[in-house]
C-alpha positions, 0 to 999 in steps of 0.5 A, a space after each residue: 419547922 412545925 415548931 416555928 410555926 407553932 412559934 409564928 403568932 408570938 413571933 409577930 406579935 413581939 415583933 409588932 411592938 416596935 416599928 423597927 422589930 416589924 421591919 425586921 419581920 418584914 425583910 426577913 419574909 422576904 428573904 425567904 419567899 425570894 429564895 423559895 419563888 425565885 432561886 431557879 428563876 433568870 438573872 432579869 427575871 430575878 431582879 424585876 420580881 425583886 424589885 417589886 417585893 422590894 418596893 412593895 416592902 419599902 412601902 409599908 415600912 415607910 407607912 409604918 414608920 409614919 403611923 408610928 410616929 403620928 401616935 407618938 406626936 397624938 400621944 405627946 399632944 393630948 398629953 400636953 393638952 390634957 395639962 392645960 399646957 397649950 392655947 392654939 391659933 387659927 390655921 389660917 392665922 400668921 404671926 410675925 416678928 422682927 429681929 432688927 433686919 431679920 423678919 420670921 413668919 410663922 404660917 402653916 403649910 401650903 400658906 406661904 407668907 412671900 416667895 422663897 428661895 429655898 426650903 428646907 425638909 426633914 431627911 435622913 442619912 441615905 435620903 430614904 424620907 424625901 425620895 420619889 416613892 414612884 417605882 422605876 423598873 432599872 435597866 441593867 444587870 443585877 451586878 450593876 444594881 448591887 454595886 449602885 446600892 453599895 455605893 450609895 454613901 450615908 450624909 452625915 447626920 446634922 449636914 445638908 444637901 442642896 437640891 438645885 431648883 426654884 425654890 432650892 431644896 435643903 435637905 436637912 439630915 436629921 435622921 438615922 432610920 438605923 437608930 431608935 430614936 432616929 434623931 437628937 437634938 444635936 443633929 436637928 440644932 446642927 441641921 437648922 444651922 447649916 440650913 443658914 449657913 448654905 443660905 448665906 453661902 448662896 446669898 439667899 434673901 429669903 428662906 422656909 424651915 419648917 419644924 425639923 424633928 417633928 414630922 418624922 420625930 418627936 421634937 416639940 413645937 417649943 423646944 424646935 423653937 428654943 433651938 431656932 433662938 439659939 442658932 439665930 443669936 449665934 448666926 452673923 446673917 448678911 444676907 438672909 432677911 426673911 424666914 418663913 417657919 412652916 408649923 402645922 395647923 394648930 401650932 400652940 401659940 406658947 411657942 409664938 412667945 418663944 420665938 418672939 425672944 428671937 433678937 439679931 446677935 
């Protein structure tokens, strides 16, 4: 016992080199302290103490996992920037252009160039990334708790689930928070392509994407585009007419000139 404590600093300290290896640290303290604190405790009393642990870890490890991923996006730019690789537009800048019938607008979040009928977001297999973080105390015994957790059936990576609503929700599965990295390049091409293909199931005339792989990822701006490229000149679209690309502030206006190559098939 005394020497894993002794052992304690170097064991955090490995562990904060990755966020995966933190999570890891940070379940396994639980573990521990719900044994210890709780084991001789009620049923109910059990699981509403847990679940508050449980929501206590799941939000520092999304935090973690977002400031990880902002340093690796900041690291990536300034690199890139540093280069002189990129020019930037305005924020409140929006460019367009015209493939025949389909129209792309590229603006920034929360400037929406028309109305949508459906927007896609940046998920993962369980749907951990979109999930309302509101914590909900359960009602019911800690059996039926544990038999809704391992229920629960993982989307397969590249696949999208319809939210219904106005706009509708795609929620585009592009991550496996169990892998590192938690994305390919295949399950964001497969993502963006089923995002079209439900907009057609659906005959939707107008829809948003923002650049998938790149808020949770790593996927640059220009590469997200060559992707979008591709899957358009592949796609036979009969019904969607508009696309709205939702990019952040400062998207580099080389990957403008990218998506000016976009043609209809």
């Amino acid at each position: 016992m005394s020497n894993a404590i002794d052992q304690a600093p170097k064991i955090i300290r490995e562990a904060a080199r990755s966020p995966l290896g933190l999570l890891a640290l940070v379940v396994l303290a639980l573990a521990v302290l719900a044994f210890l604190f709780f084991h001789s405790a009620t049923e109910m009393a059990r699981l509403v103490i847990f679940s508050a642990l449980l929501l206590g870890a799941a939000l520092f490890s999304a935090k973690t996992f977002q400031i990880a991923t902002a340093e690796r996006i900041a690291a990536h730019r300034r690199a890139n920037t540093g280069n002189g690789e990129h020019s930037h537009i305005s924020a409140a800048e929006h460019s367009h252009i015209s493939a025949a019938r389909l129209q792309v607008r590229v603006g920034a979040e929360g400037e929406a160039p028309f109305k949508v009928d459906a927007i896609a977001i940046e998920d993962d297999t369980h749907m951990v990334l979109s999930s309302d973080p509101t914590f909900k105390i359960a009602h019911g015994s800690l059996k039926q708790a544990s038999a809704m957790a391992t229920s629960a059936r993982a989307q397969e990576l590249g696949s999208v689930v319809v939210e219904s609503g106005r706009p509708a929700r795609f929620l585009a599965i592009v991550h496996d928070l169990s892998k590192e990295p938690t994305w390919t390049e295949n399950s964001v091409r497969q993502s963006i392509t089923n995002v079209f293909r439900e907009a057609e199931n659906r005959k939707l005339k107008a829809i948003a994407i923002p650049t998938l792989g790149a808020k949770h990822g790593t996927l640059e701006g220009d590469r997200f585009i060559e992707l979008l490229r591709t899957v358009l000149d592949e796609a036979k679209l009969r019904y969607v007419e508009r696309v709205w690309l939702v990019v952040a502030k400062g998207f580099s206006s080389h990957a403008l000139e990218n998506l000016g190559m976009l043609r209809e098939s």
